[in-house]
N, C-alpha and C positions, 0 to 999 in steps of 0.2 A: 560547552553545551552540546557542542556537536558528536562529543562520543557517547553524551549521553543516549542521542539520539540511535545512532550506528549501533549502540547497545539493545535499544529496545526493539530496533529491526531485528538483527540476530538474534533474538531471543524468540522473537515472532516467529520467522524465519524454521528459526528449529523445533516451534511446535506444530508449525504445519509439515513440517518435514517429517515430524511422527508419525503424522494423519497420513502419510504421504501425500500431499499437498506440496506449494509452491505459489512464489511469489513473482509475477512476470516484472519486468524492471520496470515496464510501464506503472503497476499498480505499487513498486517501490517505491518510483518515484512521486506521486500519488501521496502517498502516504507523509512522505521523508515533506512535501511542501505543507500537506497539514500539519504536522508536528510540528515545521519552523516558524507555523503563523504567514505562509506565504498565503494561503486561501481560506476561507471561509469555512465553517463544516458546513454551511450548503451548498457551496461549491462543491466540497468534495464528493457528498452524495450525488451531486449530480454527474459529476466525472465519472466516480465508483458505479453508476448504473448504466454510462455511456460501452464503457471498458467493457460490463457483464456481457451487456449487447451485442456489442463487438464480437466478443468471443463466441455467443452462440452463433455467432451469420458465420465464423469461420470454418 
């Protein structure tokens, strides 16, 4: 299951990379613990809007 997983990030991964975009490991890893069912998807959007935050204060 897990390469399923590391599959669908890389894929991700290189269509943001089209857009020239990117994925910071923070919002990887974000991601890679929704996909495992480690958190909630309201968790995640809550994390996913803390991260956005973040980055604008930086």
């Amino acid at each position: 299951m897990m390469d399923q997983w590391d599959k669908a990030i890389r894929s991700a991964k290189a269509s943001l990379a089209v857009e020239g975009l990117h994925l910071t490991p923070e919002e990887e890893s974000l991601i890679k613990e929704r996909l495992q069912g480690k958190i909630s998807e309201e968790e995640f959007h809550k994390r996913a809007l803390n991260l956005i935050h973040s980055h604008k204060l930086s």
